[in-house]
C-alpha positions as CSV (number, residue, x, y, z in Angstrom):
1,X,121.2,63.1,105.1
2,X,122.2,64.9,102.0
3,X,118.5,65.9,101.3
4,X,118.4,67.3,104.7
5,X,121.3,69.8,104.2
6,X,120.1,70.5,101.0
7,X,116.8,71.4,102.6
8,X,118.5,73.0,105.6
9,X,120.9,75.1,103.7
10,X,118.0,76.5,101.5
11,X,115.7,77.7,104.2
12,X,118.5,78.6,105.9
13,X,119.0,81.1,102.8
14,X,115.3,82.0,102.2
15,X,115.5,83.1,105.8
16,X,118.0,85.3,105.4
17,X,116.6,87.1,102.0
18,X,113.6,87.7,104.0
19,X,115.4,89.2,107.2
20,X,117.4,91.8,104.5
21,X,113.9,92.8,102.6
22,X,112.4,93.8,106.2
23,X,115.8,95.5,107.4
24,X,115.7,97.6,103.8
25,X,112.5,97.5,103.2
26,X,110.7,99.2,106.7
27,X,107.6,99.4,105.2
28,X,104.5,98.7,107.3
29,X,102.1,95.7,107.2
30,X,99.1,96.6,105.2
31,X,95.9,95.0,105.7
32,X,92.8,95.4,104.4
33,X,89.6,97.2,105.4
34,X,87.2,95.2,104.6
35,X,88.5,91.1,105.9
36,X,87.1,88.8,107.6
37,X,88.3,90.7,110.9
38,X,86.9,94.3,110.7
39,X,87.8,95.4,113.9
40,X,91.3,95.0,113.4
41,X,91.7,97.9,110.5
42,X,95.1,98.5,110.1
43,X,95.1,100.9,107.1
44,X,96.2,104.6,107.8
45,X,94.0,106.2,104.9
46,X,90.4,104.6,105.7
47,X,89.1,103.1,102.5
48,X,85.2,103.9,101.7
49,X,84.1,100.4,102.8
50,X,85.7,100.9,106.0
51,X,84.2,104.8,106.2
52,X,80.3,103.0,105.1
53,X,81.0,99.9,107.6
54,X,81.9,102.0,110.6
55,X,78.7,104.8,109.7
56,X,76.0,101.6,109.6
57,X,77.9,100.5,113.3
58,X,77.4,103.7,115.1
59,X,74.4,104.3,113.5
């Protein structure tokens, strides 16, 4: 039982360090432009695989 609190009382805390980084940290989730999902770009500047994939799709 003690491993359990142990356990509980640490994830417990881990979850709370993360909850303040996103409350101070408000910075957006990055990805990538060139993953395994390209449709799903989420990046605000498109990087130049991005700019080459989406030219040789339209084209």
């Amino acid at each position: 039982m003690t491993y359990f609190l142990v356990t509980f009382v640490f994830m417990l805390i881990v979850i709370i360090f993360m909850a303040i980084g996103v409350m101070f940290g408000r910075r957006t989730i990055k990805g990538s432009c060139g993953g395994i999902s390209n449709e799903n770009c989420v990046c605000i500047k498109k990087c130049d695989k991005r700019k080459k994939m989406e030219a040789e799709g339209s084209a």
